[in-house]
N, CA, C and O atoms as a GROMACS GRO file, in nm:
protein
  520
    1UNK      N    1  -1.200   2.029   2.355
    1UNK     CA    2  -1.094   1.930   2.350
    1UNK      C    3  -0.962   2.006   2.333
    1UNK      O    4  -0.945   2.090   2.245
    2UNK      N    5  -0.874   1.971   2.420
    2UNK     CA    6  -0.768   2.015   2.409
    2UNK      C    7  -0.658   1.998   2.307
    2UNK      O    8  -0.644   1.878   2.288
    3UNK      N    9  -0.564   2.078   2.224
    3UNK     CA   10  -0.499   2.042   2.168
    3UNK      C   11  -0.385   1.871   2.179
    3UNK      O   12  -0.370   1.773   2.106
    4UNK      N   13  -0.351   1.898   2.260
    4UNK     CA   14  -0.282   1.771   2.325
    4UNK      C   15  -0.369   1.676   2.328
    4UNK      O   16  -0.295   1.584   2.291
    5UNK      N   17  -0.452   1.636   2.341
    5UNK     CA   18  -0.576   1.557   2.347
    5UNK      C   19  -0.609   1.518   2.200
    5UNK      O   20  -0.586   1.405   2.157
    6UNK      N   21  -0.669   1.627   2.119
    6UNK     CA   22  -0.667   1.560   2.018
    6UNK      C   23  -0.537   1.526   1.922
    6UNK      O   24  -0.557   1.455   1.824
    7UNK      N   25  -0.404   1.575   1.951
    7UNK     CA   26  -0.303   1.524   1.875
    7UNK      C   27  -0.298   1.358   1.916
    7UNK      O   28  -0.308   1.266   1.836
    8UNK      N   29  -0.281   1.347   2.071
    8UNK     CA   30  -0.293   1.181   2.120
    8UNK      C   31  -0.351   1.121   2.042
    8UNK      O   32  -0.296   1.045   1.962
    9UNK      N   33  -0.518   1.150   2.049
    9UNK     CA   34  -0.608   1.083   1.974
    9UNK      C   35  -0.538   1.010   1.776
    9UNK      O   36  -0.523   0.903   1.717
   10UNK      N   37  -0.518   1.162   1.753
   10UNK     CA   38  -0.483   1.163   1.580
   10UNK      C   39  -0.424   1.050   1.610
   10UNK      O   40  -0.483   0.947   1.576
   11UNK      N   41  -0.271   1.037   1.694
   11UNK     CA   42  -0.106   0.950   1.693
   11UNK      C   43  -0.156   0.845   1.738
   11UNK      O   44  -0.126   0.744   1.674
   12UNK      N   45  -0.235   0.830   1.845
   12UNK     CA   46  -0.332   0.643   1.853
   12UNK      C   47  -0.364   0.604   1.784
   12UNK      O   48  -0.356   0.483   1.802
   13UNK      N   49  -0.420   0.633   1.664
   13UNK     CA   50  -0.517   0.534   1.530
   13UNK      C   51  -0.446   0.435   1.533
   13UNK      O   52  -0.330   0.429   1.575
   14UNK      N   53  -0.514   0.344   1.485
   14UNK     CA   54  -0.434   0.252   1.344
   14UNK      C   55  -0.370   0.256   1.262
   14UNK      O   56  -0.262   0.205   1.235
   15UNK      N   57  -0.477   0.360   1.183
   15UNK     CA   58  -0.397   0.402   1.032
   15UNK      C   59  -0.259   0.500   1.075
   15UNK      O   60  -0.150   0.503   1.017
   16UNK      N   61  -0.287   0.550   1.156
   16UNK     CA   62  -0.114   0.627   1.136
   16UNK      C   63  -0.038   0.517   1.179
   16UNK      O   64   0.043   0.480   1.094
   17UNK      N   65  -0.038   0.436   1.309
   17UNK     CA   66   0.076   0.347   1.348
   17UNK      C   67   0.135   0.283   1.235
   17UNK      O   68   0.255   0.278   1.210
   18UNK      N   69   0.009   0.219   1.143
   18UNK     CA   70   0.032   0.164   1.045
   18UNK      C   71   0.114   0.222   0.919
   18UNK      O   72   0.208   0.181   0.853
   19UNK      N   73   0.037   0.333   0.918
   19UNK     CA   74   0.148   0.394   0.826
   19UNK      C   75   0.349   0.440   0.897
   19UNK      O   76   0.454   0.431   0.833
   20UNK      N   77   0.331   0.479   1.026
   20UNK     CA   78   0.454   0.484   1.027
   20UNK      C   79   0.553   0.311   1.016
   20UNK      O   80   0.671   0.288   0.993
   21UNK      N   81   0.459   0.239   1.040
   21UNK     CA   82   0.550   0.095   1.044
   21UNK      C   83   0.579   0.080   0.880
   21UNK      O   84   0.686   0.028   0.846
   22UNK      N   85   0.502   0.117   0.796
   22UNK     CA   86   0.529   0.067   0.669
   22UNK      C   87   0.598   0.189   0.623
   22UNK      O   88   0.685   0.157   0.543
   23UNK      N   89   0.594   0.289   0.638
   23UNK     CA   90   0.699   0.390   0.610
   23UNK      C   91   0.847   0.324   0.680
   23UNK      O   92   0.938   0.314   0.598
   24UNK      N   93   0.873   0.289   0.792
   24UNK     CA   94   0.994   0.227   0.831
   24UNK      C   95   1.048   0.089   0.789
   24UNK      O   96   1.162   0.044   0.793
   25UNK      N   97   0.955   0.048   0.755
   25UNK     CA   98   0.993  -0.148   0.668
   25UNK      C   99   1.013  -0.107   0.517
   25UNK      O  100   1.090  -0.173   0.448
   26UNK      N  101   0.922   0.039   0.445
   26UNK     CA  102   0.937   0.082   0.275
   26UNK      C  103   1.124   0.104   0.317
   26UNK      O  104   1.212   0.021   0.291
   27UNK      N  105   1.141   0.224   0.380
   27UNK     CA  106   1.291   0.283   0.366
   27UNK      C  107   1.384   0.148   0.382
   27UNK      O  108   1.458   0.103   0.294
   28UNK      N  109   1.366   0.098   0.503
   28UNK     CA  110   1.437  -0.033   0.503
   28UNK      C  111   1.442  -0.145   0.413
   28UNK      O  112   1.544  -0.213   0.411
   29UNK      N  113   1.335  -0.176   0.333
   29UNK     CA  114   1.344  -0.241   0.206
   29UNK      C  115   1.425  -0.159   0.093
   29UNK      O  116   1.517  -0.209   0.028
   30UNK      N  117   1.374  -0.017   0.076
   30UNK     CA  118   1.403   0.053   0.012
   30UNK      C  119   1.579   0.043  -0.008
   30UNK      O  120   1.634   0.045  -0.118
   31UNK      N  121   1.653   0.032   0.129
   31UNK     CA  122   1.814  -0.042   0.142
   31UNK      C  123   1.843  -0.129   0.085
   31UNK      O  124   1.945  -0.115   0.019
   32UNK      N  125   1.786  -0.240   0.080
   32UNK     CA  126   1.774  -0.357   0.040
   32UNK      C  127   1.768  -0.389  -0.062
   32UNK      O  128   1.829  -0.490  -0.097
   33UNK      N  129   1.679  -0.301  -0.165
   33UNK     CA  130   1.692  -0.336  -0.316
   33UNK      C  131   1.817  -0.235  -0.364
   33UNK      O  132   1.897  -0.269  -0.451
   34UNK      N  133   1.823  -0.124  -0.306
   34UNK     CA  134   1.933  -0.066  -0.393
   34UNK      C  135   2.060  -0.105  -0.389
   34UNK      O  136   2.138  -0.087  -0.483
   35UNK      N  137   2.106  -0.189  -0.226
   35UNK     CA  138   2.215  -0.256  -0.257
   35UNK      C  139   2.241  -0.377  -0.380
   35UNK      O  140   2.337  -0.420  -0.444
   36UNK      N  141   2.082  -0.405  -0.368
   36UNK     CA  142   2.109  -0.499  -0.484
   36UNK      C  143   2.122  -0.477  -0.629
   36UNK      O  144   2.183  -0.550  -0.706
   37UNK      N  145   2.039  -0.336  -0.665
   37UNK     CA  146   2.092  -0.286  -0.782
   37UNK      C  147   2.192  -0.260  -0.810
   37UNK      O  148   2.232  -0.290  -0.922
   38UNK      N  149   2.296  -0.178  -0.698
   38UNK     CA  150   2.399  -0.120  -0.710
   38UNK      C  151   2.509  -0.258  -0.706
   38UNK      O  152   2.570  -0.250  -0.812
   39UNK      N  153   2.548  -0.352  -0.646
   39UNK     CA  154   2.575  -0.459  -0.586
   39UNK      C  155   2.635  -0.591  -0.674
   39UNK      O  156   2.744  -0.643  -0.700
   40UNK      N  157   2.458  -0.615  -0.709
   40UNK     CA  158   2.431  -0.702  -0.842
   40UNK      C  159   2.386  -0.694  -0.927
   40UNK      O  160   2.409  -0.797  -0.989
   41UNK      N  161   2.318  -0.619  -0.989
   41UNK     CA  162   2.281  -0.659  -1.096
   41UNK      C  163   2.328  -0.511  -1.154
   41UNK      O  164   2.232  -0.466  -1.217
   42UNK      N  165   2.421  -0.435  -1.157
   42UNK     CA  166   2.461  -0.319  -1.223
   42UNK      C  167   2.598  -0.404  -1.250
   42UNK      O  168   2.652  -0.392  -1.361
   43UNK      N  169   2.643  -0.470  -1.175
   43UNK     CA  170   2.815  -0.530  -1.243
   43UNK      C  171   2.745  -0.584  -1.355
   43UNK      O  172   2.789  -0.548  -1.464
   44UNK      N  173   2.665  -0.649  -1.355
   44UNK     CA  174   2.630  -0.760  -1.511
   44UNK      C  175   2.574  -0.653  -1.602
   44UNK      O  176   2.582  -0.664  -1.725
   45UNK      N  177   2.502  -0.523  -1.527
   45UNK     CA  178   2.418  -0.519  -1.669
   45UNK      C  179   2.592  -0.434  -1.704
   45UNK      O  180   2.626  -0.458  -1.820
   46UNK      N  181   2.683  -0.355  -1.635
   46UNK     CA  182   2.838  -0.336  -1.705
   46UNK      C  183   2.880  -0.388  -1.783
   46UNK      O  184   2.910  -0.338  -1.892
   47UNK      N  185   2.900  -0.548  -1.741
   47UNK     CA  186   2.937  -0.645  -1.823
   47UNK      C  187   2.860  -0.636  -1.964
   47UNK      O  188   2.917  -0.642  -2.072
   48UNK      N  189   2.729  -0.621  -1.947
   48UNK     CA  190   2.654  -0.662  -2.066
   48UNK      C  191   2.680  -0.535  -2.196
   48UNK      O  192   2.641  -0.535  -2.313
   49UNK      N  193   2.768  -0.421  -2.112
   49UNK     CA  194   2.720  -0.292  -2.198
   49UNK      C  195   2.862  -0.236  -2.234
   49UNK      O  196   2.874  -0.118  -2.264
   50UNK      N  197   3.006  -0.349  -2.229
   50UNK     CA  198   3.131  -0.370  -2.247
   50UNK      C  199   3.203  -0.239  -2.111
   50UNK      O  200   3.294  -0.156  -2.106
   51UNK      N  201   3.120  -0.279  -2.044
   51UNK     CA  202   3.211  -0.174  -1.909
   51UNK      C  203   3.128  -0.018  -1.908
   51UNK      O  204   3.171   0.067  -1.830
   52UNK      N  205   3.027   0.010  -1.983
   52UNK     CA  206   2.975   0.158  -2.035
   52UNK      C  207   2.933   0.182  -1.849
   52UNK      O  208   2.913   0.080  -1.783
   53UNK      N  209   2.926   0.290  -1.795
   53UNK     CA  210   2.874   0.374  -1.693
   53UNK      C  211   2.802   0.457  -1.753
   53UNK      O  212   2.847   0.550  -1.820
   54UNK      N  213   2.619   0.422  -1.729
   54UNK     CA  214   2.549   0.546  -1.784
   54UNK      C  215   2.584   0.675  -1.721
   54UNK      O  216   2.595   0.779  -1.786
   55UNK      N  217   2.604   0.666  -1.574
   55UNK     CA  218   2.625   0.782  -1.498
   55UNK      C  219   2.712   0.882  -1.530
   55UNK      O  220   2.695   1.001  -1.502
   56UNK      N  221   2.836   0.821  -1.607
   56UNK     CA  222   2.936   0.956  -1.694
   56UNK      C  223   2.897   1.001  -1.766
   56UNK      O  224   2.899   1.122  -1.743
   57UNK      N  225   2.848   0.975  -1.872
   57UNK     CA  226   2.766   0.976  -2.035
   57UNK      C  227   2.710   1.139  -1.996
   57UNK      O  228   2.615   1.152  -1.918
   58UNK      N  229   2.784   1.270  -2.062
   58UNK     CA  230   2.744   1.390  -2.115
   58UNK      C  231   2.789   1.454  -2.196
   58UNK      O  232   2.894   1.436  -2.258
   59UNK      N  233   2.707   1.547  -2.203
   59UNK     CA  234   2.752   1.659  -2.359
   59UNK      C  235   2.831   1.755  -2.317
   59UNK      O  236   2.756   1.780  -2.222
   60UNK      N  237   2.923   1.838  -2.303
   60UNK     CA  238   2.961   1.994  -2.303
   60UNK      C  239   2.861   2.094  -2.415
   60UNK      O  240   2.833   2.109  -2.534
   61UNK      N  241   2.840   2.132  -2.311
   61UNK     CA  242   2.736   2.265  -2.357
   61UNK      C  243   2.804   2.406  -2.348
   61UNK      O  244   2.735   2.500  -2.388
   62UNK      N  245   2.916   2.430  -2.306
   62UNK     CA  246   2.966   2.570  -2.295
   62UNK      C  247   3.059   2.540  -2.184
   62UNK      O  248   3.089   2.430  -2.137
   63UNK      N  249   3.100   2.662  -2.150
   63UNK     CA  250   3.250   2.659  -2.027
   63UNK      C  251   3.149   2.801  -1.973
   63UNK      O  252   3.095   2.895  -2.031
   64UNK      N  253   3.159   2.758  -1.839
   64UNK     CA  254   3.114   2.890  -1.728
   64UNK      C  255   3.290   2.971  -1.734
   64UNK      O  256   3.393   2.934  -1.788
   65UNK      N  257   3.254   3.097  -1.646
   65UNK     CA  258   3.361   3.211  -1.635
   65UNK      C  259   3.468   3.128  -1.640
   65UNK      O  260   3.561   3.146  -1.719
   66UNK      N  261   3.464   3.039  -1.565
   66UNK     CA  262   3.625   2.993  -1.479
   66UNK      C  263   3.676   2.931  -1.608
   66UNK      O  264   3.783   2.877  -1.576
   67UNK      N  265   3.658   2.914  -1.719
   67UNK     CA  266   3.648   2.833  -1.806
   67UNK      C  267   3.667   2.695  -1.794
   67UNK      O  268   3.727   2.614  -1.864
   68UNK      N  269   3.598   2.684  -1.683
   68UNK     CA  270   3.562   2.543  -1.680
   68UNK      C  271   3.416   2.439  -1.747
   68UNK      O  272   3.306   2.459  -1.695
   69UNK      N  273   3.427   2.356  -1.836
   69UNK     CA  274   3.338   2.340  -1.897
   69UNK      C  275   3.221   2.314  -1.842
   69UNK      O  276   3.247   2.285  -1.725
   70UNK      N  277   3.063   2.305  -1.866
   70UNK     CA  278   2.928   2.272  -1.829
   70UNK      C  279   2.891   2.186  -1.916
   70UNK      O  280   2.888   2.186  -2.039
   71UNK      N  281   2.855   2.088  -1.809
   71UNK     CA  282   2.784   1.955  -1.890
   71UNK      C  283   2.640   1.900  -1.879
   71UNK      O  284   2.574   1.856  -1.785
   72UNK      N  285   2.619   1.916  -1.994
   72UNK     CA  286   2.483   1.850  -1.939
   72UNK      C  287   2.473   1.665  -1.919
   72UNK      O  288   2.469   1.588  -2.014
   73UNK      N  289   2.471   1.636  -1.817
   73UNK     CA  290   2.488   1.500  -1.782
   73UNK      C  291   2.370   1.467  -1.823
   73UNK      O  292   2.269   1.535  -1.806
   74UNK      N  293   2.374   1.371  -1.873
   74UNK     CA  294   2.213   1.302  -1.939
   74UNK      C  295   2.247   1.129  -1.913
   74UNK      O  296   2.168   1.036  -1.927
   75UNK      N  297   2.382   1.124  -1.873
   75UNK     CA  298   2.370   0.981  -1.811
   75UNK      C  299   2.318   0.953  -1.707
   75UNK      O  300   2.262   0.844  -1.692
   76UNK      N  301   2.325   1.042  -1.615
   76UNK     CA  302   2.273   0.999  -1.489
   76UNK      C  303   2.153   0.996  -1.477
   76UNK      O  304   2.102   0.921  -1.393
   77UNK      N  305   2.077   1.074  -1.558
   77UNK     CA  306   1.906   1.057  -1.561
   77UNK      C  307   1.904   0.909  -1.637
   77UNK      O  308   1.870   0.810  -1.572
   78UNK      N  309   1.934   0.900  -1.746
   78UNK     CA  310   1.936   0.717  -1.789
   78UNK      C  311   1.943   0.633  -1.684
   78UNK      O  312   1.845   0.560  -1.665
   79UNK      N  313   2.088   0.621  -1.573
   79UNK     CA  314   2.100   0.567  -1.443
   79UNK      C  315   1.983   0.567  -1.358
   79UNK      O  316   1.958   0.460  -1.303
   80UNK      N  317   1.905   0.665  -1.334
   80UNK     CA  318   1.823   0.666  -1.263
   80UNK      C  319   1.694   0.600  -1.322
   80UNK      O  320   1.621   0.540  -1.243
   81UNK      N  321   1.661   0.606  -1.449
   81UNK     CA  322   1.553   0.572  -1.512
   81UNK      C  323   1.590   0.391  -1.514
   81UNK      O  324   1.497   0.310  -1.513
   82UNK      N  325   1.711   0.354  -1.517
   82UNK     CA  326   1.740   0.208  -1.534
   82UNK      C  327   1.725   0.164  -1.349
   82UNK      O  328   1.668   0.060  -1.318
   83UNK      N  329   1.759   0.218  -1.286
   83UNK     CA  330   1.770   0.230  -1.167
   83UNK      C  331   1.595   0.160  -1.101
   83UNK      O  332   1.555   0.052  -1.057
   84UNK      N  333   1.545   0.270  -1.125
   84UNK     CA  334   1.366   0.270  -1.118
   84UNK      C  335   1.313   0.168  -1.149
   84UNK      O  336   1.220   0.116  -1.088
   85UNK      N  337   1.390   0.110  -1.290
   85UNK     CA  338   1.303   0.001  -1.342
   85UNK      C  339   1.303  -0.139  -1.287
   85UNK      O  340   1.208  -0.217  -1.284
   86UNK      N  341   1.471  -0.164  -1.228
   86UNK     CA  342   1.487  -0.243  -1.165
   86UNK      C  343   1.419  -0.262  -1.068
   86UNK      O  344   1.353  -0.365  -1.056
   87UNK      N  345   1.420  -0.157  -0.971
   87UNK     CA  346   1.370  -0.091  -0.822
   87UNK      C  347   1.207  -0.188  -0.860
   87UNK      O  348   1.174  -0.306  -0.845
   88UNK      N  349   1.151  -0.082  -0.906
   88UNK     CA  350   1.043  -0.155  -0.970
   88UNK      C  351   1.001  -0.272  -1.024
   88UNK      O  352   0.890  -0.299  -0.979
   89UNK      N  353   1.038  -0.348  -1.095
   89UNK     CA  354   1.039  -0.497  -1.100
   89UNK      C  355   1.070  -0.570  -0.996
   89UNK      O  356   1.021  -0.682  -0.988
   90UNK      N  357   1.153  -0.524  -0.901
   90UNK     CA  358   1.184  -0.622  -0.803
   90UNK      C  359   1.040  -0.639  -0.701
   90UNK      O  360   0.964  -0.731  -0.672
   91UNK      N  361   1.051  -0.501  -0.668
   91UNK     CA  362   0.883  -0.505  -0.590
   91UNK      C  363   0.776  -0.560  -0.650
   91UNK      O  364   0.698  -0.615  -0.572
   92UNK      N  365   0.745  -0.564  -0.786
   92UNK     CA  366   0.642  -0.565  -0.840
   92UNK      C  367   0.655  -0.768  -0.771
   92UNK      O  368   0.568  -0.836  -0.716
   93UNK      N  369   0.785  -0.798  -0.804
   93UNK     CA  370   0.760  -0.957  -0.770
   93UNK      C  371   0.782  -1.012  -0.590
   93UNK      O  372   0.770  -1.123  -0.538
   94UNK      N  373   0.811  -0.906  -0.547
   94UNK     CA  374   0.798  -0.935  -0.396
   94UNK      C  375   0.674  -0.950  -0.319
   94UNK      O  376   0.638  -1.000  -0.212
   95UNK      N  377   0.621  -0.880  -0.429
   95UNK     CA  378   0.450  -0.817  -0.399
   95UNK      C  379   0.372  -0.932  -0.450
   95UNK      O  380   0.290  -0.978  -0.372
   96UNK      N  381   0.383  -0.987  -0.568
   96UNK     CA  382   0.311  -1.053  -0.615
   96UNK      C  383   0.370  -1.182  -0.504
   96UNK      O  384   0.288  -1.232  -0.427
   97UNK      N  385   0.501  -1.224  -0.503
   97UNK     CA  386   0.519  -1.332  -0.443
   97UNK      C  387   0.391  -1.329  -0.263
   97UNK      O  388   0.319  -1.418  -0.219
   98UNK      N  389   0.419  -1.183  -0.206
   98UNK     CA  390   0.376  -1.174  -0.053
   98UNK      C  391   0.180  -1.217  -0.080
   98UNK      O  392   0.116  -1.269   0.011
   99UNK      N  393   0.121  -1.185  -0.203
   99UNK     CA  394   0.006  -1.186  -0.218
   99UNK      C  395  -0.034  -1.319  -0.275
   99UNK      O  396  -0.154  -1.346  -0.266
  100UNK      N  397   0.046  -1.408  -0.334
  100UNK     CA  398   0.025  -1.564  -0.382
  100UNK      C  399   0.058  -1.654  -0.217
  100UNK      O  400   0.057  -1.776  -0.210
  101UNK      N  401   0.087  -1.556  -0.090
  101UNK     CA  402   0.089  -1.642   0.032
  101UNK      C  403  -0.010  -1.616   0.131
  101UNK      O  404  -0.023  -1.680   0.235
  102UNK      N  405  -0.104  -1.483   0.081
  102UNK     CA  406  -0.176  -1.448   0.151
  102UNK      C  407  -0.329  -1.510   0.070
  102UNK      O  408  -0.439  -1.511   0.123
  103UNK      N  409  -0.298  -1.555  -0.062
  103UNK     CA  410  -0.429  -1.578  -0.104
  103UNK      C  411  -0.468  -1.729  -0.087
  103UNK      O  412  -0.378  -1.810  -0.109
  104UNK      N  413  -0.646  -1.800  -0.034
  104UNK     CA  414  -0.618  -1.923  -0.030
  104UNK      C  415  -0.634  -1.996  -0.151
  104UNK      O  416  -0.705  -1.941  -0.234
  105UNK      N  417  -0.584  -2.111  -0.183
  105UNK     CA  418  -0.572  -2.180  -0.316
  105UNK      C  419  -0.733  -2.229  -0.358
  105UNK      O  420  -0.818  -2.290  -0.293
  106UNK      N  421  -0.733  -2.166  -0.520
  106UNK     CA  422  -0.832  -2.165  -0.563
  106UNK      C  423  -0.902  -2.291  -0.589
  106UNK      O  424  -0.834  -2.379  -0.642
  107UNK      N  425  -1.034  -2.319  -0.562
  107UNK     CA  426  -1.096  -2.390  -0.524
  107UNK      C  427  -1.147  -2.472  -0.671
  107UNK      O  428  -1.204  -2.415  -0.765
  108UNK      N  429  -1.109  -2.633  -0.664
  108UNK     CA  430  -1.164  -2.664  -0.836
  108UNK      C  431  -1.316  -2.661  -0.850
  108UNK      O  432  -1.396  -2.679  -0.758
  109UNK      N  433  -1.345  -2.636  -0.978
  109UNK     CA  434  -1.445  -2.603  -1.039
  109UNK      C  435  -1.526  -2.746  -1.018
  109UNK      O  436  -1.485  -2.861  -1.036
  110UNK      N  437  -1.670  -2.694  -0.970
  110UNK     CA  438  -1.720  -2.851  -0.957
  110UNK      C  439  -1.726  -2.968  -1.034
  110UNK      O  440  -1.791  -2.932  -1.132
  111UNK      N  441  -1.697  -3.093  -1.049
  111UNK     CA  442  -1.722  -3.204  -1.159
  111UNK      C  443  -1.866  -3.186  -1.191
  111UNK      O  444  -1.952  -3.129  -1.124
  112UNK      N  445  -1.880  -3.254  -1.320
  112UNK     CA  446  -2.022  -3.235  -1.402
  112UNK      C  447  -2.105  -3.369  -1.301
  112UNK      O  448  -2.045  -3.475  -1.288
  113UNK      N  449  -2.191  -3.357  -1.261
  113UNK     CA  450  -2.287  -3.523  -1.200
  113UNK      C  451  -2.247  -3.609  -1.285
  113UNK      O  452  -2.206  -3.571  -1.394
  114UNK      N  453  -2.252  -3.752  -1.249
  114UNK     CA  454  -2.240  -3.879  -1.284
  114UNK      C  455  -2.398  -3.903  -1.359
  114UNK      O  456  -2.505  -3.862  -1.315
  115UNK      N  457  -2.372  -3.989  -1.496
  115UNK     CA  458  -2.395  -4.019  -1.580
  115UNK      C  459  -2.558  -4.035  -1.532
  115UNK      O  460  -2.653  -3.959  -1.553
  116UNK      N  461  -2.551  -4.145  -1.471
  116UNK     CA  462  -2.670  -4.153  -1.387
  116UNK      C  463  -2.783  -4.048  -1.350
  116UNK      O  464  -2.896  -4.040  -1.396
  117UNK      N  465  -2.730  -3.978  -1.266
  117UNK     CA  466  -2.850  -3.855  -1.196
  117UNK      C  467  -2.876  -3.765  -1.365
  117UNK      O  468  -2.980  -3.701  -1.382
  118UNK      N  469  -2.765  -3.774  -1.480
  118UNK     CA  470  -2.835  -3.658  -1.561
  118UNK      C  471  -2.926  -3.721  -1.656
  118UNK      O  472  -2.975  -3.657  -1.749
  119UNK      N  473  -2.957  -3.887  -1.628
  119UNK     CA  474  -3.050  -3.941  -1.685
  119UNK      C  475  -3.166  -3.956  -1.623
  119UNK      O  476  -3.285  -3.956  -1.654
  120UNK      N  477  -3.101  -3.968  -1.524
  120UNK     CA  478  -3.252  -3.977  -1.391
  120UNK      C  479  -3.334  -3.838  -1.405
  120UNK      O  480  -3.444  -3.838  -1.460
  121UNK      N  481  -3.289  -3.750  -1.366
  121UNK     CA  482  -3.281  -3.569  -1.427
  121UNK      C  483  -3.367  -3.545  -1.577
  121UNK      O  484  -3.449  -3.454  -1.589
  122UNK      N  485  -3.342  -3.616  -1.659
  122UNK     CA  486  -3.402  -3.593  -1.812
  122UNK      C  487  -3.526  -3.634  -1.781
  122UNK      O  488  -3.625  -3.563  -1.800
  123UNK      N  489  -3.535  -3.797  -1.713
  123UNK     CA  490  -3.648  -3.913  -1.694
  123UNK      C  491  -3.746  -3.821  -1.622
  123UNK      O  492  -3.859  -3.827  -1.670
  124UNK      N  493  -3.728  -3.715  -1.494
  124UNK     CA  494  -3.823  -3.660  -1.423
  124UNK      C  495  -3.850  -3.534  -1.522
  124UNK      O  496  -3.970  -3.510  -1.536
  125UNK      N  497  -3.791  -3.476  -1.570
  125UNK     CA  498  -3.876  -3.358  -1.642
  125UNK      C  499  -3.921  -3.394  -1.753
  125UNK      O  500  -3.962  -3.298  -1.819
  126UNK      N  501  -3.932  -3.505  -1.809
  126UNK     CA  502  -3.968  -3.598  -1.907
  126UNK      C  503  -4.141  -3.614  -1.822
  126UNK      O  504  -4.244  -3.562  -1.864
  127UNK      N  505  -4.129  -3.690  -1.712
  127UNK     CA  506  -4.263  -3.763  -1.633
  127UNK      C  507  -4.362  -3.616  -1.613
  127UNK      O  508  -4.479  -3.594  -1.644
  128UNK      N  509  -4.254  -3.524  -1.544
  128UNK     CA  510  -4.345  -3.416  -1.542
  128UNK      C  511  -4.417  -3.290  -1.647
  128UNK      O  512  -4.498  -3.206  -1.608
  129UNK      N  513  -4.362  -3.306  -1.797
  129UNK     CA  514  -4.453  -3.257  -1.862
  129UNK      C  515  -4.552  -3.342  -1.885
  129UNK      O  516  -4.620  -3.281  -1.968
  130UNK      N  517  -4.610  -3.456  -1.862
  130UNK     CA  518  -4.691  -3.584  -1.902
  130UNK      C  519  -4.860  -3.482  -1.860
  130UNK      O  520  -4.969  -3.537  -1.874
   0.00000   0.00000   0.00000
């Protein structure tokens, strides 16, 4: 088998098509929520934190040659960790929402028999230990 031949083969599957379509709908969602982090819901959580930007938030740790100072930024890892969580919650309910449309509605639990048949029911295993 020829190289070319079996690369075709590999790039025909399923599973790869599939994976490249959901690799191209993830990044493209992936747009989608961060505008919304960045967008909406980072002005409120601002609001909520009297205007604070985790992303500035660092220490000076020393001045390199130029004597220009070195910081260790430790806001922006917070940003990112608040970032994630959002990121994350949002999917977690997109997901759950896409899987409460794919599942069919659960089926009620059978009613108990009518009064009747569980007397009729007693009456025959009653006759038949006789």
């Amino acid at each position: 088998m020829s190289f070319t031949t079996e690369f075709k083969e590999f790039a025909m599957r399923g599973n790869v098509i599939d994976l490249a379509v959901g690799i191209v709908i993830g990044a493209a969602f992936g747009k989608i929520v961060s505008s919304l982090v960045e967008a909406v819901i980072m002005p409120v959580v601002g609001i909520l934190t009297a205007g604070n930007d985790f992303s500035k938030l660092a220490v000076q740790i020393g001045q390199n040659a130029k004597g220009e100072p070195l910081l260790l930024k430790y806001g922006a890892f917070i940003q990112s960790i608040v970032d994630f969580v959002i990121i994350a919650f949002v999917l977690f309910v997109a997901i759950r929402a896409i899987n409460r449309l794919k599942k069919p509605p659960v089926a009620a639990a059978p009613s108990a028999p009518p009064r009747q048949e569980i007397l009729l029911v007693e009456i025959r295993d009653l006759l038949a230990k006789r």
